[in-house]
ROBAKE-230318 format. One record per residue (C-alpha): x, y, z; residue in three letters; residue number from 0. Coordinates in steps of 0.05 Angstrom, whole numbers, plus 32768, in hexadecimal, padded with zeros to 4 digits. Layout:
<nodes>
<node east="X" north="Y" up="Z" residu="ALA" num="NUM"/>
...
</nodes>
This chain:
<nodes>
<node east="7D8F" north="7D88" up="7D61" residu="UNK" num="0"/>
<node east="7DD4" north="7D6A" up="7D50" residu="UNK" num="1"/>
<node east="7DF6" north="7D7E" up="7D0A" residu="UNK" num="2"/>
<node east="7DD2" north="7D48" up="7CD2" residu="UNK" num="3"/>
<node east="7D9C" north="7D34" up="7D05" residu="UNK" num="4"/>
<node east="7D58" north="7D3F" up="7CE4" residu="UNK" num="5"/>
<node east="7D14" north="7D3D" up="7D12" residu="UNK" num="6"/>
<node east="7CE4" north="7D5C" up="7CDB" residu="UNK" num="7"/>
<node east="7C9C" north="7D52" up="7CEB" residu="UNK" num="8"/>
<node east="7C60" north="7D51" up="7CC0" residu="UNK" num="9"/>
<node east="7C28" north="7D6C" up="7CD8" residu="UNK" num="10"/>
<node east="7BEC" north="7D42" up="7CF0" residu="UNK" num="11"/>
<node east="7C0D" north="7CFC" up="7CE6" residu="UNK" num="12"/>
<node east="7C40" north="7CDB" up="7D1A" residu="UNK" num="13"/>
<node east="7C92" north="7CC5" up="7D02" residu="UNK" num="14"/>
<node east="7CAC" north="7C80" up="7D20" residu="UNK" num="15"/>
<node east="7CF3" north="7C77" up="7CFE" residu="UNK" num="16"/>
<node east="7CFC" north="7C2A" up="7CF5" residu="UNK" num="17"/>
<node east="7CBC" north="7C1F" up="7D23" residu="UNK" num="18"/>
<node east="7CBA" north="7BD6" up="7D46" residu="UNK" num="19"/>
<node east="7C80" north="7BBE" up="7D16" residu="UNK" num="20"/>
<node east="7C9A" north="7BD4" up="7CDF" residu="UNK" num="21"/>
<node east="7C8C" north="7B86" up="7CC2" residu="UNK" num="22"/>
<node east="7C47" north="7B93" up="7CC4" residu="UNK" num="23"/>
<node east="7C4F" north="7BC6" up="7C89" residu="UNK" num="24"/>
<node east="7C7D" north="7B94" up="7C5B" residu="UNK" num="25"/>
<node east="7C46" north="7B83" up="7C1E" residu="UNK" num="26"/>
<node east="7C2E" north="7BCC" up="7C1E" residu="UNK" num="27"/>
<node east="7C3E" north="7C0A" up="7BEE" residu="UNK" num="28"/>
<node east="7C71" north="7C31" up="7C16" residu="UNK" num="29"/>
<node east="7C8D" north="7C7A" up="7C0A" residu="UNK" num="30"/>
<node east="7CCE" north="7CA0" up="7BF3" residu="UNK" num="31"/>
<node east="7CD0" north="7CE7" up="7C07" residu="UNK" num="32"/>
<node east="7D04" north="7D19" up="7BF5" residu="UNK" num="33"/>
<node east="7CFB" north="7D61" up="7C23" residu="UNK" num="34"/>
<node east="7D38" north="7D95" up="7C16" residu="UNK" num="35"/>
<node east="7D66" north="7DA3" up="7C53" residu="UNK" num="36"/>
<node east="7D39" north="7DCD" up="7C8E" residu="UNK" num="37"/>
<node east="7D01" north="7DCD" up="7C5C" residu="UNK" num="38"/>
<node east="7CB8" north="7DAB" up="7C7C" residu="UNK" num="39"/>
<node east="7CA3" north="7D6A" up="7C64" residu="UNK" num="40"/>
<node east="7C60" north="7D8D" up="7C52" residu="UNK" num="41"/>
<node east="7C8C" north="7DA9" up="7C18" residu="UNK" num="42"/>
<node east="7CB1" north="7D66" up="7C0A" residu="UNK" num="43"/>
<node east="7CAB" north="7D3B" up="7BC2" residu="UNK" num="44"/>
<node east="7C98" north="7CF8" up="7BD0" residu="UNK" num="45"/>
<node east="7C8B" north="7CB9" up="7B9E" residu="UNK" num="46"/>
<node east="7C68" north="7C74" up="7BB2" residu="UNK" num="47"/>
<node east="7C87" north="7C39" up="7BAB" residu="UNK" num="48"/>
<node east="7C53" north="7C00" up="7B91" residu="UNK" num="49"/>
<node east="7C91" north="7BC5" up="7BA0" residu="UNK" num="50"/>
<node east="7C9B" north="7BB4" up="7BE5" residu="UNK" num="51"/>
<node east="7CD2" north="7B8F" up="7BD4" residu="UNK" num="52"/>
<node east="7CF8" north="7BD1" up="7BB9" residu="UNK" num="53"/>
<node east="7D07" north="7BDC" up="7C0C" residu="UNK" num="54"/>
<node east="7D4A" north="7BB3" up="7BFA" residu="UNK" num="55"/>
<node east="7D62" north="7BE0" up="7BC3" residu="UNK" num="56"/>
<node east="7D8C" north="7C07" up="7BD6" residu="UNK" num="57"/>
<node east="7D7F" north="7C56" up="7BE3" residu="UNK" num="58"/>
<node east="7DA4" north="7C60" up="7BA0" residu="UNK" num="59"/>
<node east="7D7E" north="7C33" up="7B7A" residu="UNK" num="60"/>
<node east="7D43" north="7C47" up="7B93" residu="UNK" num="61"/>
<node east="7D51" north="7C94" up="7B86" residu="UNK" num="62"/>
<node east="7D62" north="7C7E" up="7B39" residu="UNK" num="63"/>
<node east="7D1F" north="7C54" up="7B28" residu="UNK" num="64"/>
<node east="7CF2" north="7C77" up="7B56" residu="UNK" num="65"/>
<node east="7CF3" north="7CB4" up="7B74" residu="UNK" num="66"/>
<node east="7D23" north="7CDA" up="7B3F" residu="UNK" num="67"/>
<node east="7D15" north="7CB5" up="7B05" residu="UNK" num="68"/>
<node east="7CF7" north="7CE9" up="7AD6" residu="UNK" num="69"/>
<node east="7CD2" north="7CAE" up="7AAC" residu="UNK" num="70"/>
<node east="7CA7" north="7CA1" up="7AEC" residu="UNK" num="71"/>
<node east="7C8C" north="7CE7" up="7AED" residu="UNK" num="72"/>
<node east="7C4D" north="7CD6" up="7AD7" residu="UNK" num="73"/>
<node east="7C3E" north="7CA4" up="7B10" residu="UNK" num="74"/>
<node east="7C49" north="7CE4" up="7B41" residu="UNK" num="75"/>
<node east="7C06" north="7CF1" up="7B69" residu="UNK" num="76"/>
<node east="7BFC" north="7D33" up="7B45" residu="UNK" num="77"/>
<node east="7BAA" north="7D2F" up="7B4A" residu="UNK" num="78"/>
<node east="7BB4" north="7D3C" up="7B9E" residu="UNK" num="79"/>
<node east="7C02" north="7D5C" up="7B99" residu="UNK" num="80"/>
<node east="7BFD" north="7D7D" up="7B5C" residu="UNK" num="81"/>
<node east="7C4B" north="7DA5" up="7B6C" residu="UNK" num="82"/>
<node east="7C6A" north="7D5E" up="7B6C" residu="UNK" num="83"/>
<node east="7C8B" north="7D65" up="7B20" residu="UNK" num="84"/>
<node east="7CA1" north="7DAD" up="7B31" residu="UNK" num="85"/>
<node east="7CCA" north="7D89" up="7B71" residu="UNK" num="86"/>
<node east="7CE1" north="7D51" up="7B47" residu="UNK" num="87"/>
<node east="7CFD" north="7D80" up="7B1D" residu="UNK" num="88"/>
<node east="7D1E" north="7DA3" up="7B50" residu="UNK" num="89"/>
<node east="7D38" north="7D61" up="7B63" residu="UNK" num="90"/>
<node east="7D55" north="7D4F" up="7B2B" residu="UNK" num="91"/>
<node east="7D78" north="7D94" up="7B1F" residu="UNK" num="92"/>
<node east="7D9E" north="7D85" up="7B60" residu="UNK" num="93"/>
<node east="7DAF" north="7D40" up="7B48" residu="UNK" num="94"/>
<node east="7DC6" north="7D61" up="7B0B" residu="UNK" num="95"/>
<node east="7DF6" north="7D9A" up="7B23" residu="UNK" num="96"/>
<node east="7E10" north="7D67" up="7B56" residu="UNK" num="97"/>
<node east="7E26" north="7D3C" up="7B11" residu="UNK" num="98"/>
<node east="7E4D" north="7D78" up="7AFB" residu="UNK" num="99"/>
<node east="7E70" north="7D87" up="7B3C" residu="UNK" num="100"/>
<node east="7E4B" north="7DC5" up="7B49" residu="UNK" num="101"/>
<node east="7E2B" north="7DAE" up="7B8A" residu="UNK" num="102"/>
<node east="7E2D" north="7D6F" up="7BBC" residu="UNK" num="103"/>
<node east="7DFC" north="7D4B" up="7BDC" residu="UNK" num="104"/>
<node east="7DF1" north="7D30" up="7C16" residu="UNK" num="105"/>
<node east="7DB0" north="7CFE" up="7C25" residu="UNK" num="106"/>
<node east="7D9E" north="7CF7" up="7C7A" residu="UNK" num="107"/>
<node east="7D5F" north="7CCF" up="7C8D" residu="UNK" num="108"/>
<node east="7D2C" north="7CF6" up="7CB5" residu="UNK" num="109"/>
<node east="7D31" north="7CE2" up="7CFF" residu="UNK" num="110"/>
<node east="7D62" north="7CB5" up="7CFD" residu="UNK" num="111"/>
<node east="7D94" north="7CB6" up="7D37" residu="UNK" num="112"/>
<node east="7DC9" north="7CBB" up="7D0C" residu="UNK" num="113"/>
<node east="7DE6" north="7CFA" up="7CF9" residu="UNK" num="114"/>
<node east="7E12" north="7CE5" up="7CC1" residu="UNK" num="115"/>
<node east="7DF6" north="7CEE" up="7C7A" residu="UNK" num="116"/>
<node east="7DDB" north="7CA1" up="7C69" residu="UNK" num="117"/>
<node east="7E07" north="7C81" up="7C2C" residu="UNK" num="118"/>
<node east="7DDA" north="7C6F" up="7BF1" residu="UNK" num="119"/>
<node east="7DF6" north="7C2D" up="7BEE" residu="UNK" num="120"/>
<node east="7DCD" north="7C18" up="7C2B" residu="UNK" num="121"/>
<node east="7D83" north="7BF7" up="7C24" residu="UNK" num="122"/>
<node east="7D4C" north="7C1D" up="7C2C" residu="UNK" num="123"/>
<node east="7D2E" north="7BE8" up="7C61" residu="UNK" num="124"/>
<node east="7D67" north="7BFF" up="7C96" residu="UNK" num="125"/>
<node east="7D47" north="7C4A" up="7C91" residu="UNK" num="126"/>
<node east="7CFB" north="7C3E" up="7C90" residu="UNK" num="127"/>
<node east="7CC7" north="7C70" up="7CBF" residu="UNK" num="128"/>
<node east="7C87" north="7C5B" up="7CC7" residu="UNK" num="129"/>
<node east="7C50" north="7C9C" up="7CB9" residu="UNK" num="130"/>
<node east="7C11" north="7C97" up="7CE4" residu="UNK" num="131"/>
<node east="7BE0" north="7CCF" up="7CD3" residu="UNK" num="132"/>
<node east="7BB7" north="7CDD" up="7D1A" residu="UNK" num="133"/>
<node east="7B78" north="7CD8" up="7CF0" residu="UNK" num="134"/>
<node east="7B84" north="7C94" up="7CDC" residu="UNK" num="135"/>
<node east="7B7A" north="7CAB" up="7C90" residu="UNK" num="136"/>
<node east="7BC8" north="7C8D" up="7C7F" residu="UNK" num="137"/>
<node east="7BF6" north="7C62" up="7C96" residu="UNK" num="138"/>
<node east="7C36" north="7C4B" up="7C6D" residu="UNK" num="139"/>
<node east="7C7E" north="7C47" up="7C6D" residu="UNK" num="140"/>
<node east="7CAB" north="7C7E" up="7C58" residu="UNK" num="141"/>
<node east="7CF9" north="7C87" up="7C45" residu="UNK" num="142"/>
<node east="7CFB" north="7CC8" up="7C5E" residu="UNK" num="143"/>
<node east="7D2C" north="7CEB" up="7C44" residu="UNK" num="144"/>
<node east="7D57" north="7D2F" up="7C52" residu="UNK" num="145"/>
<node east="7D80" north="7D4F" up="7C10" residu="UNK" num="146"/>
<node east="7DB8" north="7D7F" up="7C27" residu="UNK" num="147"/>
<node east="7DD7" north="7DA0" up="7BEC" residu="UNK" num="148"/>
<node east="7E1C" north="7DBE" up="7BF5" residu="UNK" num="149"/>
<node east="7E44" north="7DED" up="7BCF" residu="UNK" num="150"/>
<node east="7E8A" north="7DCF" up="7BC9" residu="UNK" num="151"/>
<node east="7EC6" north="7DED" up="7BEA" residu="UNK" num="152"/>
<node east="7EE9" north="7E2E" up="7BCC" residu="UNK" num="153"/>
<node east="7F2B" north="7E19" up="7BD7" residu="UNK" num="154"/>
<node east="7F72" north="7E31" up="7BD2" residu="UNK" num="155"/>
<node east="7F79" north="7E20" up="7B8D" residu="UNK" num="156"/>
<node east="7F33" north="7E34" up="7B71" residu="UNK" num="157"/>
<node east="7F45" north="7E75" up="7B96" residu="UNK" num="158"/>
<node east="7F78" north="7E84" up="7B71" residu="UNK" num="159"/>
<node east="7F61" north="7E6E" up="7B2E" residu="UNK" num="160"/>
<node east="7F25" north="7E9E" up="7B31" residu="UNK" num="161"/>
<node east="7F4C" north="7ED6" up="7B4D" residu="UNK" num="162"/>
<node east="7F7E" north="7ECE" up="7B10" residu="UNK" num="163"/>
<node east="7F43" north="7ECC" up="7ADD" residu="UNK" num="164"/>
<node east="7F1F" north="7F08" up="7AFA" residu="UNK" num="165"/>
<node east="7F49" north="7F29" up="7B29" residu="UNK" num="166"/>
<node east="7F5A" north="7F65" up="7AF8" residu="UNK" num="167"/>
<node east="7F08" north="7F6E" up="7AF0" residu="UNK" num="168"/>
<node east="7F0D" north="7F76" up="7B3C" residu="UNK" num="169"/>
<node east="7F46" north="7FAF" up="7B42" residu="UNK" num="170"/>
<node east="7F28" north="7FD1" up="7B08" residu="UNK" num="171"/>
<node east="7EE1" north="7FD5" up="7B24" residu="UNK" num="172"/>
<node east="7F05" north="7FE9" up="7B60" residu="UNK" num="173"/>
<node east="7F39" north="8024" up="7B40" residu="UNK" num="174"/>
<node east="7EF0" north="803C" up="7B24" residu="UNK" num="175"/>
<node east="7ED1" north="8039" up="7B65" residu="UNK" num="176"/>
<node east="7F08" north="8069" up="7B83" residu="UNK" num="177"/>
<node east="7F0F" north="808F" up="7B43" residu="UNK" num="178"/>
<node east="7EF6" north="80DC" up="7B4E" residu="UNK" num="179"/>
<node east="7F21" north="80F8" up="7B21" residu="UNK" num="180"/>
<node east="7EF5" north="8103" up="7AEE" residu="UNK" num="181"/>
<node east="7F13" north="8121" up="7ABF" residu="UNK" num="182"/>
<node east="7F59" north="811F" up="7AD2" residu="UNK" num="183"/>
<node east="7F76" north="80EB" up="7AAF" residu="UNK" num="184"/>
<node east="7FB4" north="80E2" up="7AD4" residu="UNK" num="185"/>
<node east="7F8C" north="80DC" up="7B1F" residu="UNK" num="186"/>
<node east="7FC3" north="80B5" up="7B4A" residu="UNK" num="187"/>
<node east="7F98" north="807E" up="7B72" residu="UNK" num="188"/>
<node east="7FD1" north="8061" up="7B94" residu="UNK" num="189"/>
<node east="7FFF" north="808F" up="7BBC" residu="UNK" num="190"/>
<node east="7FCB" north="8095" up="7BEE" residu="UNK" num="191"/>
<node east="7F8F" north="806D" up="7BD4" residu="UNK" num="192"/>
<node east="7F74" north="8023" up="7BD0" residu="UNK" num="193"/>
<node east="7FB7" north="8006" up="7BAE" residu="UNK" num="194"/>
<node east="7FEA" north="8025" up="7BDD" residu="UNK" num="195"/>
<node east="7FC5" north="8014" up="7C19" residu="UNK" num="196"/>
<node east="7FD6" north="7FCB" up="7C0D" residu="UNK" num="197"/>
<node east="8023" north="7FD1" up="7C0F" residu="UNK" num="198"/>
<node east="8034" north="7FCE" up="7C5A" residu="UNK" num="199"/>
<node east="8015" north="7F8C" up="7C68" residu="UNK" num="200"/>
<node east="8014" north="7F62" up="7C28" residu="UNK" num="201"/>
<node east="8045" north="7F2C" up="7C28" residu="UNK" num="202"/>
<node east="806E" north="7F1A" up="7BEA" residu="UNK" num="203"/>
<node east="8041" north="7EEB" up="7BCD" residu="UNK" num="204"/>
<node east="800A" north="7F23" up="7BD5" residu="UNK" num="205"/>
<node east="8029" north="7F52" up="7BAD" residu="UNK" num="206"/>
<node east="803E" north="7F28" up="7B70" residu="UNK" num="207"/>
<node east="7FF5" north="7F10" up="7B6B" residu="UNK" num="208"/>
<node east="7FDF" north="7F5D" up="7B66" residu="UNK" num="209"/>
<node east="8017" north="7F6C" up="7B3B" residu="UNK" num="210"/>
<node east="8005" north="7F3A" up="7B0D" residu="UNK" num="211"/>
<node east="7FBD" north="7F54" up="7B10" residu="UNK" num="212"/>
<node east="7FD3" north="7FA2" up="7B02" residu="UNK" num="213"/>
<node east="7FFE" north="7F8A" up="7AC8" residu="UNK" num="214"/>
<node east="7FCA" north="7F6F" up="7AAA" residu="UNK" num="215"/>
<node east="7FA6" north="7FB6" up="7AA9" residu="UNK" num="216"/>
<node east="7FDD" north="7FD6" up="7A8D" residu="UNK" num="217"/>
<node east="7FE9" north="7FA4" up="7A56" residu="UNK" num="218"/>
<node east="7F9F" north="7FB0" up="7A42" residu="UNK" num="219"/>
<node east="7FA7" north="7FFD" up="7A4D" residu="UNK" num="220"/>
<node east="7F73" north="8008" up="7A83" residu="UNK" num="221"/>
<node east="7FA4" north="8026" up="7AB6" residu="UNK" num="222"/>
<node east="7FE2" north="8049" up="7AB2" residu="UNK" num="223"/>
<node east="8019" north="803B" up="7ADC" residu="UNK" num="224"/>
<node east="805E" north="8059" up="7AF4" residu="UNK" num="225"/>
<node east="8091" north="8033" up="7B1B" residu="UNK" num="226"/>
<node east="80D6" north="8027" up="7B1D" residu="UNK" num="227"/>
<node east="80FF" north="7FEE" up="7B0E" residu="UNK" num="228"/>
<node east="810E" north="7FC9" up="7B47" residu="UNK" num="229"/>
<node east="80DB" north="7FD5" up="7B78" residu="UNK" num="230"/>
<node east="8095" north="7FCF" up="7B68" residu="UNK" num="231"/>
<node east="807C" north="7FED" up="7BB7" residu="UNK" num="232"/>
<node east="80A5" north="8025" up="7BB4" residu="UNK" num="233"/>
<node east="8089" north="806B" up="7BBE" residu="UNK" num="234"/>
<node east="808B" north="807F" up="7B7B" residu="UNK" num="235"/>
<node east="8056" north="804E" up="7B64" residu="UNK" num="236"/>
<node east="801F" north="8063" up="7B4D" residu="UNK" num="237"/>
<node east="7FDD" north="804A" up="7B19" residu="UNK" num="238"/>
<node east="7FA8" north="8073" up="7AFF" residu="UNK" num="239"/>
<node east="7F6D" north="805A" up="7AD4" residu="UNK" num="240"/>
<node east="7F73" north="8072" up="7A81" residu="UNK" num="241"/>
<node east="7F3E" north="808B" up="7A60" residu="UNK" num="242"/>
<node east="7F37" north="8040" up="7A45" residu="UNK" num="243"/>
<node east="7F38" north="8027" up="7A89" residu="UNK" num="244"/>
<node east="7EF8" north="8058" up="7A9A" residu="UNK" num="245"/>
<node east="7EDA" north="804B" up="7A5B" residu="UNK" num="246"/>
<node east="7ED6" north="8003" up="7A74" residu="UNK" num="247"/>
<node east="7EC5" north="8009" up="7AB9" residu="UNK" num="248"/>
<node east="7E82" north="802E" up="7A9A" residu="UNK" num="249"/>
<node east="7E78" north="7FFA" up="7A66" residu="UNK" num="250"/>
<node east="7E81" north="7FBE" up="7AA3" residu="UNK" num="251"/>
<node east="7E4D" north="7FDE" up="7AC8" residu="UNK" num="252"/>
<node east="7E1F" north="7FEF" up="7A8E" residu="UNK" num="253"/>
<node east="7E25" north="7F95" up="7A77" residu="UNK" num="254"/>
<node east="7E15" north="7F8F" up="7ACA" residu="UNK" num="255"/>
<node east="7DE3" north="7FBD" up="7ACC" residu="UNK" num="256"/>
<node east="7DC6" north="7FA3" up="7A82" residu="UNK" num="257"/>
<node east="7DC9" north="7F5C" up="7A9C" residu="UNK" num="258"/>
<node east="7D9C" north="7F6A" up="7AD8" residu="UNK" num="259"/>
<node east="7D61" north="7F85" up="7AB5" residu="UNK" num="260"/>
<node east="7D6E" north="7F4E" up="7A7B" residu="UNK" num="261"/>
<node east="7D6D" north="7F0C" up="7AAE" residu="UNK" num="262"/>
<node east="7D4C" north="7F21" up="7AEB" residu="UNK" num="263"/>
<node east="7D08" north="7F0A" up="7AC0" residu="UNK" num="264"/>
<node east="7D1C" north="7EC3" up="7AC8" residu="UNK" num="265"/>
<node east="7D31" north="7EC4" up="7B18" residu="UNK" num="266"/>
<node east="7CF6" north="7E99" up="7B2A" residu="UNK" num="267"/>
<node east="7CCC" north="7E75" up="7AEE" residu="UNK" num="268"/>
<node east="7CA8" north="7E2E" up="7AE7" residu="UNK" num="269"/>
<node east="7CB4" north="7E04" up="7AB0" residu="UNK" num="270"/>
<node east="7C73" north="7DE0" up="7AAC" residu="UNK" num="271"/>
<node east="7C5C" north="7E02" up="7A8D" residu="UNK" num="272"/>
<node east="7C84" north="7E34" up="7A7C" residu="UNK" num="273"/>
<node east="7C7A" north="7E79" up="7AA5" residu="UNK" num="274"/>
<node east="7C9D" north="7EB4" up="7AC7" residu="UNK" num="275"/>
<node east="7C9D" north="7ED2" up="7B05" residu="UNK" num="276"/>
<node east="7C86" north="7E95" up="7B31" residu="UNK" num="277"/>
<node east="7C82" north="7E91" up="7B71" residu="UNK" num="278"/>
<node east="7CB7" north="7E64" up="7B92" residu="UNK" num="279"/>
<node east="7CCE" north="7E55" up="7B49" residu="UNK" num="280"/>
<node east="7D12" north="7E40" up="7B27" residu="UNK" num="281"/>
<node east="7D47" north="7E71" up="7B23" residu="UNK" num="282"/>
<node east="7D61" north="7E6C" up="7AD9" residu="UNK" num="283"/>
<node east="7D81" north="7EAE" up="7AD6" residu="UNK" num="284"/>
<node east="7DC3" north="7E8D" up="7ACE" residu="UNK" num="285"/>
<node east="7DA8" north="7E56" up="7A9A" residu="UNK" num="286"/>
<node east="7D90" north="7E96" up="7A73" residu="UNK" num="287"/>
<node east="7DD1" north="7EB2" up="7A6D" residu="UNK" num="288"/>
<node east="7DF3" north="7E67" up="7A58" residu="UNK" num="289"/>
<node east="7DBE" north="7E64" up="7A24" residu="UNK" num="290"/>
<node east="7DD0" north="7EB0" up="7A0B" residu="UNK" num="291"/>
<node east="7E10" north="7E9E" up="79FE" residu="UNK" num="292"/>
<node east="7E28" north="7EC5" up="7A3D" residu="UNK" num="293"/>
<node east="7E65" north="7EB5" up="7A69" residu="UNK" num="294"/>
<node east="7E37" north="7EB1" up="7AA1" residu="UNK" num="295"/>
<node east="7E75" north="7EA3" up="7AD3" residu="UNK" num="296"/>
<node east="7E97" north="7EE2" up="7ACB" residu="UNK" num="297"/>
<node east="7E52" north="7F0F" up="7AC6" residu="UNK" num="298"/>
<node east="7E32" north="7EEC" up="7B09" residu="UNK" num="299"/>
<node east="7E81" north="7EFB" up="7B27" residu="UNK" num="300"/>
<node east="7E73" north="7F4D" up="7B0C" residu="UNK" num="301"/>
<node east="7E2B" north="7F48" up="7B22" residu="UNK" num="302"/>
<node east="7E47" north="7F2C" up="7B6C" residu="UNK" num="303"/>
<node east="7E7B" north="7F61" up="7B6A" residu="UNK" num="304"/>
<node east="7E55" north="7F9E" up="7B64" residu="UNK" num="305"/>
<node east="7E19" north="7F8C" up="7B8F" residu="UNK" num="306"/>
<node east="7E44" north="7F8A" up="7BBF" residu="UNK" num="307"/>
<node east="7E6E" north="7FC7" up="7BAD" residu="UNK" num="308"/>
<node east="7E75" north="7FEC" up="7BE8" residu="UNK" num="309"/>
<node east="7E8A" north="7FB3" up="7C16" residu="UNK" num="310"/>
<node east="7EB5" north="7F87" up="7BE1" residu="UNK" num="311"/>
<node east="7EDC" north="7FC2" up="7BB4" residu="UNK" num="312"/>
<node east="7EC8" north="8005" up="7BDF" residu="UNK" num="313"/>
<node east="7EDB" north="7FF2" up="7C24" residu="UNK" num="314"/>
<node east="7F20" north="7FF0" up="7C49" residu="UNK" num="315"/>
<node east="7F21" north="7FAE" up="7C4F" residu="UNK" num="316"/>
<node east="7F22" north="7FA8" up="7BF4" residu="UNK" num="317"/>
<node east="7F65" north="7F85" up="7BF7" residu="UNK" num="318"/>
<node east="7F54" north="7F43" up="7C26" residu="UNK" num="319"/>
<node east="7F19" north="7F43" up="7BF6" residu="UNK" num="320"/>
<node east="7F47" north="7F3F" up="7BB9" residu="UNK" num="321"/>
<node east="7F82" north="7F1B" up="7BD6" residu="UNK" num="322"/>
<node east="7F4D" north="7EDF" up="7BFD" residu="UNK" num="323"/>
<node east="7F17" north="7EE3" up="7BC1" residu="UNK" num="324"/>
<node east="7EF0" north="7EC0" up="7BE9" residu="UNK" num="325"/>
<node east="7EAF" north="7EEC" up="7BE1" residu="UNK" num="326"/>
<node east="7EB4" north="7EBC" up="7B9B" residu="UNK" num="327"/>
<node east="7E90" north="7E8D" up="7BC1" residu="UNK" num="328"/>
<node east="7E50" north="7EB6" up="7BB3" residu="UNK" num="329"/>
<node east="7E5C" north="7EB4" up="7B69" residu="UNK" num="330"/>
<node east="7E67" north="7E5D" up="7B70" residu="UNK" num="331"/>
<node east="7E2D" north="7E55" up="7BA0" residu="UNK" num="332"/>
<node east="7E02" north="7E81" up="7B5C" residu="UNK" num="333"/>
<node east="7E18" north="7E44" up="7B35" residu="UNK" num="334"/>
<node east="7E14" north="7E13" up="7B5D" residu="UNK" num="335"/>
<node east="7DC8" north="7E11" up="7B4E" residu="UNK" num="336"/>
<node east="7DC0" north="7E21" up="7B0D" residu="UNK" num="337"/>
<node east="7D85" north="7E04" up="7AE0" residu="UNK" num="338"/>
<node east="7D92" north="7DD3" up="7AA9" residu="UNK" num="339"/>
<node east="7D48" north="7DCA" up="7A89" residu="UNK" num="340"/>
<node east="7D47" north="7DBA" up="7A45" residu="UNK" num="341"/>
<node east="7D4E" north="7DE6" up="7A08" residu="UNK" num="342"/>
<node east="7CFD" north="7DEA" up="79F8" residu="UNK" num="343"/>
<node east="7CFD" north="7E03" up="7A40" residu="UNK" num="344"/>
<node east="7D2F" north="7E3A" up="7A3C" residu="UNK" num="345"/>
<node east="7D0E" north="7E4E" up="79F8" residu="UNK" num="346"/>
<node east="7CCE" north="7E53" up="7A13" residu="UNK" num="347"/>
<node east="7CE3" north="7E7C" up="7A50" residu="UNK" num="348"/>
<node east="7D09" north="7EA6" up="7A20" residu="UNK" num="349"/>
<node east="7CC9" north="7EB7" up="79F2" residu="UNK" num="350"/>
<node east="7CA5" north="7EC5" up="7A38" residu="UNK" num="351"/>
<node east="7CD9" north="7EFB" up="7A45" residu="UNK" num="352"/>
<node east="7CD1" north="7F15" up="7A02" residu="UNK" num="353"/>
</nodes>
């Protein structure tokens, strides 16, 4: 299958994109259906359309008064597809986070030969399938659409924008990792550990952005560092963590390790009505931290960080990790799909957990 060429079947019915009689169908009720990416049509949303003469709205149009307009939810066919509001909702939660720039979408029509997403400004009638059930029990016209949701680039400059906010969390976490001193306060970690293995291959540029990073430490008194004046790679450099610097590598892991227990409740609820622990649910582990109060950025960046410990901050490879930042990516793709249900909602989940 070519890249943005969809051939999704539903079982027990027969798919003719932009069939030859399609004018015998143009006074009849006809079909929008919205299936996620590689997911089966058997597990699409789907609204009827009572106008036929909505097949020259555009897709746009018709995705704003029909199929995700949240004042139509009542007209869904709940009585035989009684998940459609739980879709719609998801729906519209991936509508939403595209408005805010934490996603993009992309719409493709199912089995059509064209494997470029189709622009929303064209009319629905250019895109119809006709859907034949083999029993005879339903026949109709569908807009059969394919949602691809994407997680926007991490580029150069968001790169470096999160690695100035929380690059010092990172070499911190890291000094602790390496940290078996114990109770020798002065432990060097450089001369021959995780800092000093960096020198020989990190260019210029490199080495200012770590500097920068290590000052910061030092400023806040979590490391203590000797170097002379001119040089900042020469031999004699050297860092240890403080006793402040320990004492907050403990308390990071203890506000990780806290947060787990206190959100993982809420990694896959309904909201109609309210309830934890559902099957296939929402995850609104990050909403539950926004409503908290809690900067959920920077604790889903620690709770990235130290699930993946031993590869990101205890491997050989910690520098490209800290330098390239790219493993970020996990913490963006986190919010990317956050919930945004309304207060009531998040109260009611909250007295659930309680």
């Amino acid at each position: 299958m070519q890249p943005g060429v969809f051939k999704k079947e539903l079982p027990g019915a027969d798919l003719d994109f932009q069939p030859a009689d399609r004018d015998a169908y143009e006074n009849d009720a006809w079909d929008i259906r919205i299936s996620i990416d590689t997911g089966p049509l058997e597990e699409a949303y789907y609204c009827t359309v009572d106008d036929p003469q909505a097949k020259d709205l555009t897709i746009q149009q018709l995705l704003d008064r029909y199929a995700l307009n949240p004042e139509r939810r009542d007209r869904l066919d709940i009585a035989e597809y009684p998940e459609l509001p739980f879709l719609l909702d998801e729906l519209l939660q991936y509508r939403d986070n595209a408005s805010r720039g934490l996603i993009e979408l992309e719409y493709y029509v199912n089995h059509n030969p064209d494997p470029q997403p189709v622009s929303l400004r064209q009319k629905a009638r250019s895109y119809l399938s006709a859907c034949s059930y083999q029993d005879q029990s339903h026949d109709y016209l569908v807009l059969d659409l394919v949602l691809v949701a994407k997680v926007p680039d991490f580029n150069e400059a968001a790169r470096m924008e999160k690695q100035r906010l929380y690059g010092d969390l990172f070499i911190l976490l890291l000094l602790g990792h390496h940290d078996h001193g114990g109770a020798d306060p002065v432990k060097k970690l450089t001369a021959e550990g995780p800092i000093r293995a960096c020198y020989e291959t990190a260019t210029r540029q490199e080495m200012w952005q770590l500097r920068q990073t290590l000052d910061k430490l030092e400023m806040l008194g979590y490391i203590d560092v000797t170097r002379p004046y001119d040089s900042f790679e020469k031999a004699s450099f050297s860092l240890a963590l403080s006793d402040a610097g320990r004492t907050e590598v403990l308390r990071l892991r203890e506000e990780t390790e806290e947060a787990c227990q206190r959100y993982e409740v809420f990694d896959s609820v309904s909201i109609s009505p309210c309830a934890l622990g559902v099957l296939d649910g929402f995850d609104a582990q990050v909403q539950m931290m926004e409503y908290d109060g809690v900067d959920y950025e920077r604790l889903v960046f620690l709770l990235v960080l130290l699930e993946d410990e031993d590869l990101l901050i205890g491997g050989q490879d910690w520098y490209e990790q800290f330098i390239g930042f790219e493993f970020f990516e996990k913490v963006q793709s986190a919010l990317a799909y956050m919930t945004h249900f309304d207060r009531d909602i998040v109260e009611g989940l909250r007295e659930l957990a309680q």
